[in-house]
C-alpha positions in Angstrom: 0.0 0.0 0.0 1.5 3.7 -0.8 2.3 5.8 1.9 -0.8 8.1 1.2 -2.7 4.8 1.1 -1.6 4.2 4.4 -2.2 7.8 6.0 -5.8 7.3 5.0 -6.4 3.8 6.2 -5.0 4.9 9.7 -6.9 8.7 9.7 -10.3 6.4 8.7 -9.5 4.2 12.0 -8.6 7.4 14.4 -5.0 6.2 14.3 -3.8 9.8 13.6 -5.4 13.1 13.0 -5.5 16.7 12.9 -7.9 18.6 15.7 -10.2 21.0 13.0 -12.9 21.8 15.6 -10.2 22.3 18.2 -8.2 24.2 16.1 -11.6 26.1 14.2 -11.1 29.9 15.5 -7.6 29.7 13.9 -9.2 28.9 10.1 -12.3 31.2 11.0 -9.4 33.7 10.8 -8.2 32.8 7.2 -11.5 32.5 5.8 -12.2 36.1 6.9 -8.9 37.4 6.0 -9.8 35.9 2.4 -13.3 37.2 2.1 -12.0 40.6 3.1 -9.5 41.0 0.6 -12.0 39.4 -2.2 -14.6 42.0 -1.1 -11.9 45.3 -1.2 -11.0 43.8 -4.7 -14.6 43.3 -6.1 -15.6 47.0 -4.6 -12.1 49.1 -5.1 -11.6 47.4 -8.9 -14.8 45.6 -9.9 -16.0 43.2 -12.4 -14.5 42.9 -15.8 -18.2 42.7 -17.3 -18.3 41.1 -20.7 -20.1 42.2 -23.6 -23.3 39.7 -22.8 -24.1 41.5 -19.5 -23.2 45.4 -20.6 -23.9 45.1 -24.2 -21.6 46.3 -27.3 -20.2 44.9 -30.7 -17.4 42.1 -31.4 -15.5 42.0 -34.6 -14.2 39.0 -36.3 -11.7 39.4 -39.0 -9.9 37.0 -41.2 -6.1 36.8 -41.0 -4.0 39.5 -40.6 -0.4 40.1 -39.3 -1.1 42.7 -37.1 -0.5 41.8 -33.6 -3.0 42.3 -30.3 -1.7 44.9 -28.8 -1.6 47.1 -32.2 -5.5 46.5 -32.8 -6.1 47.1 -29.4 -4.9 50.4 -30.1 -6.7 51.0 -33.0 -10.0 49.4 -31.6 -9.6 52.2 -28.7 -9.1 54.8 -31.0 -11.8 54.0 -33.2 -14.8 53.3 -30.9 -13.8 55.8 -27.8 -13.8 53.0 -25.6 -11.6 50.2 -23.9 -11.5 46.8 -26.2 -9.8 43.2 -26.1 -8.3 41.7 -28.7 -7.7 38.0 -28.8 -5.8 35.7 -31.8 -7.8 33.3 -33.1 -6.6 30.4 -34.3 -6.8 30.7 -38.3 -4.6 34.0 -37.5 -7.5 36.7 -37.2 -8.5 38.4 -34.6 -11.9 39.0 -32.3 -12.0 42.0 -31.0 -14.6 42.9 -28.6 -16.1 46.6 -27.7 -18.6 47.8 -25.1 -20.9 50.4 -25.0 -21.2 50.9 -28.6 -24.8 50.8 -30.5 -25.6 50.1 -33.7 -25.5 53.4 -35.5 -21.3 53.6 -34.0 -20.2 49.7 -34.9 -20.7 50.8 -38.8 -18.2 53.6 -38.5 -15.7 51.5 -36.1 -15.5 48.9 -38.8 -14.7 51.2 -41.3 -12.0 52.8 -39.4 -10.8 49.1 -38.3 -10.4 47.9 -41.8 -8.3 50.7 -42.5 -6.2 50.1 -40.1 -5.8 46.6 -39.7 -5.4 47.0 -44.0 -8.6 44.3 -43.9 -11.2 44.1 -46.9 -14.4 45.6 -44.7 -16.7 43.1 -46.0 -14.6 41.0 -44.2 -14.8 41.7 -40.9 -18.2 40.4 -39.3 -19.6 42.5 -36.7 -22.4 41.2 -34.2 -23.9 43.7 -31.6 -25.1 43.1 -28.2 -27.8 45.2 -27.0 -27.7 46.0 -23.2 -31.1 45.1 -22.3 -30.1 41.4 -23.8 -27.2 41.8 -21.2 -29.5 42.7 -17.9 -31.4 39.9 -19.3 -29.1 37.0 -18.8 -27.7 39.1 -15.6 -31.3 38.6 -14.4 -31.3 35.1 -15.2 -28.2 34.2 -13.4 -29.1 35.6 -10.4 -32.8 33.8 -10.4 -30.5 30.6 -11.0 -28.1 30.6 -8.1 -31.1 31.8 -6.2 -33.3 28.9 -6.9 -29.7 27.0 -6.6 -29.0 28.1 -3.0 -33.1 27.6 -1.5 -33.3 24.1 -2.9 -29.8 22.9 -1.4 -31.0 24.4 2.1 -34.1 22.4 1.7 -32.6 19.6 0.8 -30.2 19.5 3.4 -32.3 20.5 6.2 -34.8 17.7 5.3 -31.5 14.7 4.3 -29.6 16.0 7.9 -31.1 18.8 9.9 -31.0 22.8 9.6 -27.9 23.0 11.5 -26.0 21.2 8.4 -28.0 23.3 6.0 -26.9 26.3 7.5 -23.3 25.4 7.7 -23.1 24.2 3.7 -25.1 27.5 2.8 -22.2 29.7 4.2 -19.4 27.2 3.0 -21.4 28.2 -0.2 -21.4 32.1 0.1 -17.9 31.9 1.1 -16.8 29.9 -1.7 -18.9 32.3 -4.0 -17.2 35.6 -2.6 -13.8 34.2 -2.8 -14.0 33.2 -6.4 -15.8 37.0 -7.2 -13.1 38.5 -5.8 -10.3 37.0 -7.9 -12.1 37.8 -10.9 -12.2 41.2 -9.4 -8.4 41.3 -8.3 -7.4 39.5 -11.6 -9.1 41.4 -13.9 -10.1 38.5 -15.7 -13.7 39.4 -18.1 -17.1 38.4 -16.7 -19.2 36.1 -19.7 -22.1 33.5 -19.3 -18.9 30.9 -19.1 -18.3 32.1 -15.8 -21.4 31.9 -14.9 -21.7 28.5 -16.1 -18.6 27.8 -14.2 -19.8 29.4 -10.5 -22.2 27.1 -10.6 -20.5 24.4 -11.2 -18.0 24.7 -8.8 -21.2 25.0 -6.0 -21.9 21.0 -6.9 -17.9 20.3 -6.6 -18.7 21.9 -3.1 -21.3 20.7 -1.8 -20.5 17.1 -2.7 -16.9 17.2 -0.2 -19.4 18.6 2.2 -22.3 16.3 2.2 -19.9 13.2 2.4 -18.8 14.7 5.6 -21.8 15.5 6.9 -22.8 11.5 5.9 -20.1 10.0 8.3 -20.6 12.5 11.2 -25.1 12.2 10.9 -23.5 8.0 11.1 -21.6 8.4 14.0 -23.5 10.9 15.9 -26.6 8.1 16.4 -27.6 7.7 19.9 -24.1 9.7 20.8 -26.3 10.7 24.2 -26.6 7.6 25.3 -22.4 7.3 25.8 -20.2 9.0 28.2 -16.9 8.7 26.1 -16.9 11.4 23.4 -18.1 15.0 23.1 -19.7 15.2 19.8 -16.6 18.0 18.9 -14.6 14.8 18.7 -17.1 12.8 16.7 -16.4 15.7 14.3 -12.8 15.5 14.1 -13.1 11.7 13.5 -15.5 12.5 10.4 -13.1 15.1 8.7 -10.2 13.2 9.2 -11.7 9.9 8.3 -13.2 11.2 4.9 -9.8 13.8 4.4 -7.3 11.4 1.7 -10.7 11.5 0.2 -11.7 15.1 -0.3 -7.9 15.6 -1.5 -7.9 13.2 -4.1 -11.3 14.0 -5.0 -10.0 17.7 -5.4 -6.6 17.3 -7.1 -8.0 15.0 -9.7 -10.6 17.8 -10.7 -7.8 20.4 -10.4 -5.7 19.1 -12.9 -7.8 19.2 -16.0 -9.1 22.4 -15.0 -5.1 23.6 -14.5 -4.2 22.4 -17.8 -7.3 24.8 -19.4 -6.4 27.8 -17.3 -2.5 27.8 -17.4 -1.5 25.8 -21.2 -5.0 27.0 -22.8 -5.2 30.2 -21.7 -2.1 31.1 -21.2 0.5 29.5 -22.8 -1.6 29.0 -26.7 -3.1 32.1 -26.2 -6.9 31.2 -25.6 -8.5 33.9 -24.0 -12.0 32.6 -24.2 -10.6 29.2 -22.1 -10.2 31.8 -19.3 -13.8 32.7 -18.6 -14.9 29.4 -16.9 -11.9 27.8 -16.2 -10.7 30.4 -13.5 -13.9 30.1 -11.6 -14.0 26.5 -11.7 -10.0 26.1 -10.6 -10.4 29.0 -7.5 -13.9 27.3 -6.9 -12.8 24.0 -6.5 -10.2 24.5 -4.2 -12.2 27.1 -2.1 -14.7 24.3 -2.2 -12.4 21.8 -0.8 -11.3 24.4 1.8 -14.8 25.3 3.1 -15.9 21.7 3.4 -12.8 20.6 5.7 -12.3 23.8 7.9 -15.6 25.5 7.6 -18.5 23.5 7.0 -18.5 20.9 9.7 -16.3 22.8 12.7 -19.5 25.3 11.9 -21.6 22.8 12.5 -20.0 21.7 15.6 -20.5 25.1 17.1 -24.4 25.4 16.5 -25.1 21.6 17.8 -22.4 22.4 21.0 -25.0 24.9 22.0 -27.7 22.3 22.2 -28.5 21.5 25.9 -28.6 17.9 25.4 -25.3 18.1 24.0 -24.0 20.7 26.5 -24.8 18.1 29.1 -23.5 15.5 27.3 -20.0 17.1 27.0 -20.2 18.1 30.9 -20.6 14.4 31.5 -17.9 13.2 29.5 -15.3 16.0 30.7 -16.5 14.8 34.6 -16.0 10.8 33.5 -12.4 11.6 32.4 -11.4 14.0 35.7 -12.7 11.3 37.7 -10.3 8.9 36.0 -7.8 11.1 35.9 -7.8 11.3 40.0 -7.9 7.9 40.3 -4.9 7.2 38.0 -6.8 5.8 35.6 -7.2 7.1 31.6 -10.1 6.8 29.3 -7.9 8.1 26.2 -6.2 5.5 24.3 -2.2 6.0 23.6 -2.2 7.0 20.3 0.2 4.3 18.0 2.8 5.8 16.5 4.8 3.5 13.9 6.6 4.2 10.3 4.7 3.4 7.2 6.5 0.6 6.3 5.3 -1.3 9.1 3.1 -4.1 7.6 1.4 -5.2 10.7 0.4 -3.3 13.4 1.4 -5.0 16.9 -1.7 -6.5 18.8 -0.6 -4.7 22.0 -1.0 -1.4 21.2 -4.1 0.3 21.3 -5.3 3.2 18.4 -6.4 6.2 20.1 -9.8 6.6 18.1 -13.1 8.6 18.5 -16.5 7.8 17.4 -18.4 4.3 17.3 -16.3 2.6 15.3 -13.9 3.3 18.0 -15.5 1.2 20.1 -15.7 -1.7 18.3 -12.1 -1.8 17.4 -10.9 -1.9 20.7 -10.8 -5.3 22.2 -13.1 -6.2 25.3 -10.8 -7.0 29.2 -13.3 -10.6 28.4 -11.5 -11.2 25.1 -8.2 -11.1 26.7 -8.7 -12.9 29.5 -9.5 -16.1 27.4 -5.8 -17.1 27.4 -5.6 -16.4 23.1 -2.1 -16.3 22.7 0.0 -13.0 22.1 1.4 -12.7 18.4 0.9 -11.4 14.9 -2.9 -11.8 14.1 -3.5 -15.1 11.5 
């Protein structure tokens, strides 16, 4: 088994882990640090908006050796107004300017085939009207509206409204941060990145509901035991699901790095840029929000539920009682190299959760004179 094999096998069993709930106020921190600087950047820069949302006129010529940032230049000059040039493979250009109507775009192509020394029949010019724009601006609002009230109800009716109100901020978090890059980048605004926010929301929201699986599994009946809070329970379910999310994450990453970074920027395809920067800062928000926000969140709301108020008071008094007696209810925790193959029968995983408790072996079982050894 690899070593990353391993590392999941023994955080699934409680062998080892990381304290997220313990350790929550410290990633509260970061995410707010994060949302801050995305919010400055959306409101001191703002949103790139494309064409689609703010109307205006893109030009297509046919091949020409003029380079971008010479018809740039000439685009500016032409139409008054900022424009963006990309190459297009057959070696022509698209060159996209907002704020002009129809009445301006005739002139601007006449100028532009002047300059770019293009035939002007040549040069196709489609025009976006703005109230086309406010329409699909409209439109993808309504969507991630309907979006984010069906995934609360969902979730509150699948786990409870704690959960749901945990995923729905993992959500607006994830959303913000992925606004704000646009913002801070500068990258352009298009129904691609639309398309490409919302997809990043099911990415999400599948890392989270997975955790919130395993901890709704080993939270059943948890008042009826006197050995762990359910903050621990917690722990046990990130850590156990963890090698998951990761490999879950990094495997979507890499096709999405391979659009954004060799597509976009090393051939030169702008347009790749629209969705595939939402969906690569969106994914690994996502896989952020769902370890260190989502279900620590969660542990906060139900830790301010009576029954599990008492609960923990219970289990806190069990271990000082133990503790003044000499005794411990908190298993060693094994520490041994990777390359171990077998685990030595004498040493006891420090684990939380149910499963926990089945793994440890009963005072009855080893009483029964089984001999000591490897396990058969």
């Amino acid at each position: 088994m690899s070593k990353l094999g391993t590392l999941g096998a023994r955080l699934h069993r409680g062998e080892i882990g990381y304290d997220f709930v313990g350790k929550r106020k410290i990633w509260y921190g970061v995410s707010i640090l994060i949302t801050i600087t995305a919010i400055l950047g959306l409101a001191v820069r703002g949103l790139n908006m494309g064409i689609e949302f703010q109307g205006g006129a893109v030009f297509t010529t046919e091949r020409t050796s003029v380079s971008v940032s010479q018809a740039e230049t000439y685009a500016e000059e032409a139409s008054g107004h900022d424009a963006i040039v990309q190459k297009l493979g057959n070696g022509g250009l698209r060159i996209q300017v907002a704020g002009v109507d129809t009445g301006k775009s005739d002139q601007i192509k006449k100028d532009l085939s002047k300059d770019l020394k293009v035939d002007p029949e040549k040069i196709n010019a489609d025009l976006v009207g703005p109230s086309w724009g406010d329409q699909i601006a409209n439109k993808a609002w309504q969507g991630l509206a309907i979006f984010m009230v069906l995934v609360v109800i969902y979730l509150a009716i699948a786990f409870e409204w704690r959960m749901a109100a945990a995923a729905l901020v993992a959500l607006i978090h994830d959303i913000t941060i992925t606004v704000g890059v646009y913002a801070l980048v500068g990258f352009e605004v298009t129904p691609g990145t639309v398309i490409g926010l919302l997809t990043i929301l099911g990415y999400s929201l599948y890392d989270t509901v997975v955790v919130f699986d395993s901890l709704k599994e080993q939270t059943k009946d948890i008042t009826k035991q006197t050995r762990y809070t359910y903050s621990e329970i917690a722990d046990r379910s990130i850590n156990g699901t963890l090698v998951r999310s990761i490999n879950t994450t990094v495997v979507a990453l890499l096709p999405v790095a391979g659009l954004l970074f060799i597509g976009g920027g090393v051939l030169g395809a702008g347009m790749l840029n629209d969705i595939s920067l939402s969906l690569f800062v969106g994914l690994a928000a996502g896989a952020y929000s769902s370890i260190f926000i989502a279900t620590p969140l969660v542990a906060d709301l139900k830790e301010r539920e009576p029954q599990i108020k008492a609960l923990r008071k219970r289990v806190l008094a069990k271990r000082a009682a133990a503790a003044a007696k000499g005794e411990s209810l908190e298993a060693p925790v094994v520490e041994r190299s990777y390359d171990d193959e077998e685990p030595d029968d004498d040493a006891t995983p420090a684990v939380v959760g149910p499963r926990a408790q089945r793994a440890q072996p009963s005072s009855r079982s080893r009483g029964r004179g089984r001999p000591s050894g490897k396990r058969r």
